[in-house]
C-alpha positions as CSV (number, residue, x, y, z in Angstrom):
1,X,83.2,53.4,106.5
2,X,83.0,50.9,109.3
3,X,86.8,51.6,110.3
4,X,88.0,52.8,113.8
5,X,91.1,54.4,112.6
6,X,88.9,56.9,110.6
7,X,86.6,57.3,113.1
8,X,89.2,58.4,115.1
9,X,90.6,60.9,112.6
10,X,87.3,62.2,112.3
11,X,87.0,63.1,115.9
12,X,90.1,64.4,116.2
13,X,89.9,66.5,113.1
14,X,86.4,67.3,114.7
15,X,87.7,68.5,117.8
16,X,91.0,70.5,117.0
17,X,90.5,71.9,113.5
18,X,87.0,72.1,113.3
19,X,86.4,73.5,116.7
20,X,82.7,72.0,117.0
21,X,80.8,71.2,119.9
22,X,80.3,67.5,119.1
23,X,80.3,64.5,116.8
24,X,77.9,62.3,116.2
25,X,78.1,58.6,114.5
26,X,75.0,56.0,113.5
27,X,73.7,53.0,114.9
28,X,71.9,50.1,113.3
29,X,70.9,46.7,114.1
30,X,70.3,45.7,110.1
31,X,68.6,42.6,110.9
32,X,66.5,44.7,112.9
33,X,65.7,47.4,110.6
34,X,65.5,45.1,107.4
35,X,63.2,42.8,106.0
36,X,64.6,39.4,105.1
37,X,64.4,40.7,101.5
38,X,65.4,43.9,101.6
39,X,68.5,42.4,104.2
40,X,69.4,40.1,101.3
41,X,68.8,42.4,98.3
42,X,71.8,44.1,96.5
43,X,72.3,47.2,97.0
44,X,70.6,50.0,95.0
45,X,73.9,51.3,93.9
46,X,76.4,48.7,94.3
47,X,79.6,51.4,93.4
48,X,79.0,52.2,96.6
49,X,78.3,48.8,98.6
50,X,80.4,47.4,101.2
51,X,79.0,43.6,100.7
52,X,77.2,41.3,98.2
53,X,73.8,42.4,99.4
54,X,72.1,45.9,101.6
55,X,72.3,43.7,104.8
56,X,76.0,42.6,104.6
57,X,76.8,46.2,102.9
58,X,75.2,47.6,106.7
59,X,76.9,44.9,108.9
60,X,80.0,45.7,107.0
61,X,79.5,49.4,108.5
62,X,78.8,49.0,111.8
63,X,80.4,49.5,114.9
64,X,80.1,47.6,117.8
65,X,78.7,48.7,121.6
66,X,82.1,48.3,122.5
67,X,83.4,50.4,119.8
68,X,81.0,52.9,120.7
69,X,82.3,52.8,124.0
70,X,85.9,53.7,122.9
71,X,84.8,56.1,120.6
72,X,83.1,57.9,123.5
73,X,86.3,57.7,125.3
74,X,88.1,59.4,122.6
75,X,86.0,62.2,122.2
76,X,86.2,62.5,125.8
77,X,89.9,62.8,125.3
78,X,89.6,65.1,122.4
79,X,87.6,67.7,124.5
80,X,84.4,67.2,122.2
81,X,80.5,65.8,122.6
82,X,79.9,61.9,121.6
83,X,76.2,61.2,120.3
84,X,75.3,59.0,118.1
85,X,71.6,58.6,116.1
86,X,70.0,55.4,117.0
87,X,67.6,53.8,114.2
88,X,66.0,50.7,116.3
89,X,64.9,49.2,120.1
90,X,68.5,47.2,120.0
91,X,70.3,50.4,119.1
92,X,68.8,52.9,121.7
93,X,69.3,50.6,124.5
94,X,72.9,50.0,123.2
95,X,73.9,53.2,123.1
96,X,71.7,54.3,126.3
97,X,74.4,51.9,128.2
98,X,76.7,54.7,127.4
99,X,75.3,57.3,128.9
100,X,75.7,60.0,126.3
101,X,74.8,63.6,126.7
102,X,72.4,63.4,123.8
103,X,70.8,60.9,121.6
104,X,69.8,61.7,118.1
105,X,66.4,60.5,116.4
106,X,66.9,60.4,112.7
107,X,64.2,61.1,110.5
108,X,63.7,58.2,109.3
109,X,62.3,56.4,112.6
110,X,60.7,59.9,114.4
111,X,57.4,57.5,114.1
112,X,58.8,54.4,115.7
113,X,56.7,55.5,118.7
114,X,57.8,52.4,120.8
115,X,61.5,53.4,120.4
116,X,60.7,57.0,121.6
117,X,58.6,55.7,124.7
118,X,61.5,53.5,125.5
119,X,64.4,56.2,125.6
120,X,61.7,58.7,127.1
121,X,61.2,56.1,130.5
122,X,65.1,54.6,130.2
123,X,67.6,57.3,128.9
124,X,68.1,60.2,131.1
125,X,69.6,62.9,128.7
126,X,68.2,64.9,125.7
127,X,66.9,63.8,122.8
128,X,67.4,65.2,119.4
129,X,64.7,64.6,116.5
130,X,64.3,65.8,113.1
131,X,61.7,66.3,111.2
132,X,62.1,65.8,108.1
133,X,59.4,63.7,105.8
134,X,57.0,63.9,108.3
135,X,53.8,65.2,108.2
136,X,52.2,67.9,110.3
137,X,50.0,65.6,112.2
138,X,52.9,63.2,112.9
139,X,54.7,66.0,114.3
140,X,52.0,66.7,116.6
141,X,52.1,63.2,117.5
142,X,55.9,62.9,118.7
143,X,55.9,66.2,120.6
144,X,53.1,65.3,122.5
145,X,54.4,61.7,123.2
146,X,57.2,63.6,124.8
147,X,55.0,66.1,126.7
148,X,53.1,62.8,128.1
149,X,56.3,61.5,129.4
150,X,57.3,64.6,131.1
151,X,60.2,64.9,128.7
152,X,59.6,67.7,126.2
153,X,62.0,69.8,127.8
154,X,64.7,67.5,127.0
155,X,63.7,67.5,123.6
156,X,65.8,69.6,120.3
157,X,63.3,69.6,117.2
158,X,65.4,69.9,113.7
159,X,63.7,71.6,110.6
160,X,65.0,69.1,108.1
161,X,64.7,68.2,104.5
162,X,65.4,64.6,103.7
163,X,67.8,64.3,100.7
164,X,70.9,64.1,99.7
165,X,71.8,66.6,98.5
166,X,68.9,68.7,99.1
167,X,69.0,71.6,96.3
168,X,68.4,75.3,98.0
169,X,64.7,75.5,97.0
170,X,64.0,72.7,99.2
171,X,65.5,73.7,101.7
172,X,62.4,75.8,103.3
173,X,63.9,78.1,106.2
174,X,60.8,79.3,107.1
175,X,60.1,75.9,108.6
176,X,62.1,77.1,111.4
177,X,59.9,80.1,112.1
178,X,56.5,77.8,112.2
179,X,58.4,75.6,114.1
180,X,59.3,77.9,116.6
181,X,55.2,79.6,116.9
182,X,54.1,76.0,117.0
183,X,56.6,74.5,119.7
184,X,59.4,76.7,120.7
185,X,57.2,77.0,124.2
186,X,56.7,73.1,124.8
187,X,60.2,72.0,124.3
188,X,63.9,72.8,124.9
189,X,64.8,74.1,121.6
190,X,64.5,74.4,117.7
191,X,67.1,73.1,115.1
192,X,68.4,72.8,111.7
193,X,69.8,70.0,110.3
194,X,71.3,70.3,106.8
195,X,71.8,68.3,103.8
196,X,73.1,71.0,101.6
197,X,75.8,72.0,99.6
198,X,77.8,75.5,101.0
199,X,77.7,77.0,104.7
200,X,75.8,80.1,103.7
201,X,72.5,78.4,104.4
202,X,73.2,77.5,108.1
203,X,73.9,81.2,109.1
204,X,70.5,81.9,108.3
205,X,68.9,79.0,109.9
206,X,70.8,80.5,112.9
207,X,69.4,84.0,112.4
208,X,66.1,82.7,112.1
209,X,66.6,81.1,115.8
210,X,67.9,77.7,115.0
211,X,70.0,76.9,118.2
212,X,71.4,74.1,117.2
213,X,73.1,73.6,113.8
214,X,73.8,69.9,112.3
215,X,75.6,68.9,109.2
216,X,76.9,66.0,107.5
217,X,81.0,66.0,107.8
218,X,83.4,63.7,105.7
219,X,87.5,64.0,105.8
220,X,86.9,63.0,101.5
221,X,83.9,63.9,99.6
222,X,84.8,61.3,96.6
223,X,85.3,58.6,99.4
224,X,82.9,55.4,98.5
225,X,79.6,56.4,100.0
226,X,76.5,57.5,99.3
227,X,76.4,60.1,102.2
228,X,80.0,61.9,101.1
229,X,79.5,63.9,98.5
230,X,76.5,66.1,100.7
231,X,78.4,66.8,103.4
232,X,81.3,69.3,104.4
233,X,84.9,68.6,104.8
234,X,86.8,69.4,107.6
235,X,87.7,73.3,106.1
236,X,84.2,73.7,105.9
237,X,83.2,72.6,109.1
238,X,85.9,75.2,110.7
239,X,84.5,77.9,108.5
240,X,81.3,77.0,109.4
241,X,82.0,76.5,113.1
242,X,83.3,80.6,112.8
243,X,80.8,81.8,110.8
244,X,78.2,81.2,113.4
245,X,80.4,82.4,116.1
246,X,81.0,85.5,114.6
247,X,77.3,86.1,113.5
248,X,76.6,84.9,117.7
249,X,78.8,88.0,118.7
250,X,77.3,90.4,116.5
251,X,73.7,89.1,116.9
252,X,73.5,92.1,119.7
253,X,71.7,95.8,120.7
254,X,73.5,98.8,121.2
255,X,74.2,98.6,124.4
256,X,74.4,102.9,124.3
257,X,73.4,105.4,121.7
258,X,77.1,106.0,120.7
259,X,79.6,103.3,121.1
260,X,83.1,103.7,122.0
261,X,84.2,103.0,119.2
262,X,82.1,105.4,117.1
263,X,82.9,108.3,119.6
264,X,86.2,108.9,118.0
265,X,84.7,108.9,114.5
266,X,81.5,111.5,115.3
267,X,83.9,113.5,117.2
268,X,86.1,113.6,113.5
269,X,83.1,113.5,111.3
270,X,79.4,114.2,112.4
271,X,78.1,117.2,111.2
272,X,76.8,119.5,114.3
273,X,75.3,122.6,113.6
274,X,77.3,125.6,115.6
């Protein structure tokens, strides 16, 4: 919402109540990523605008390199990951100034092949991309950009619907498993990044071998945004967050035919034959 004092709460809330691994924010250069008339368009849905037109409704939102420099230093304080997605050339070099532990494509730009070449020869950490709208061939495409650059195994593929929300039959789990025959073997891992309603969704994507879990998190879902209403407030990001630790523990063999703890009931209660 393009203040720090949220931002802040957000990470904090992130870190403490939440108990997740990381947080990650967005950076744009509008006059970048616009045209001069979408840039000076109004906004499709001006309830929701922070400015007279798109371009000053994204400048309105955005945070500086500098800010992004404190807001890595107060996740650093708070004990969780920064990352933030990066949508243009200006943005990933920005933000590769930083030094993050990750950087996140959105789906939006997975084709802006000059943009991955760029952080693939200049940013030393992993890279996060989703998938969503894109194609099979284009898919093909980025992966093997990576694999040129001798960077695939720095590189987290998300199975991802683009919408917002994105209603459960949309969703397509199964993406995962394809995703995982096709490329589990040529990069570092295989995602799921969520724009659903609920946190029942997300176990499954983990049971299905998505490593990494990604969803959209608000303190307000009625705040003034078009992103708020899809994504999870903090309670559900803590539920969430224990959810797939639990299901992590359990996700196990036997590790012996009878476990202690079944011992004491078979010796009260299985039948043997005397």
């Amino acid at each position: 919402m393009g203040q720090m004092n949220v931002a802040k709460d957000l990470i904090e809330t992130a870190a403490h109540f939440c108990k997740a691994d990381a947080i990650k924010f967005q950076k744009r250069c509008p006059k970048e990523l616009l045209t001069p008339e979408q840039y000076n368009a109004p906004h499709p849905d001006p309830d929701n605008s922070y400015g007279s037109t798109y371009g000053a409704h994204r400048e309105f939102l955005e945070f500086s390199v500098e800010q992004h420099a404190q807001l890595k230093q107060w996740c650093e304080e708070a004990g969780i990951i920064y990352s933030t997605s990066v949508w243009d050339m200006t943005s990933a070099k920005e933000i590769t100034s930083l030094h993050p532990q990750f950087i996140k494509i959105p789906s939006a730009c997975n084709t802006h092949y000059e943009m991955l070449q760029w952080l693939c020869d200049n940013y030393e950490g992993e890279i996060q991309l989703s998938f969503g709208m894109t194609t099979k061939d284009e898919e093909d495409s980025i992966v093997r950009l990576f694999e040129r650059s001798g960077r695939s195994r720095d590189l987290i593929l998300y199975n991802c619907t683009s919408g917002y929300p994105v209603p459960f039959k949309d969703i397509c789990l199964l993406e995962i498993t394809r995703m995982k025959e096709r490329y589990q073997k040529r990069v570092k891992a295989i995602g799921f990044s969520g724009h659903h309603l609920g946190i029942a969704v997300d176990v499954a994507a983990y049971t299905l071998g998505a490593e990494y879990i990604e969803r959209h998190y608000t303190l307000d879902r009625t705040w003034k945004g078009t992103d708020h209403a899809a994504s999870l407030e903090p309670d559900g990001v803590r539920k969430l967050v224990r959810n797939l630790n639990q299901v992590y523990e359990s996700l196990t063999y036997k590790s012996e035919d009878i476990l202690p703890i079944e011992q004491i009931q078979r010796n009260k209660l299985k039948y043997i034959k005397h």
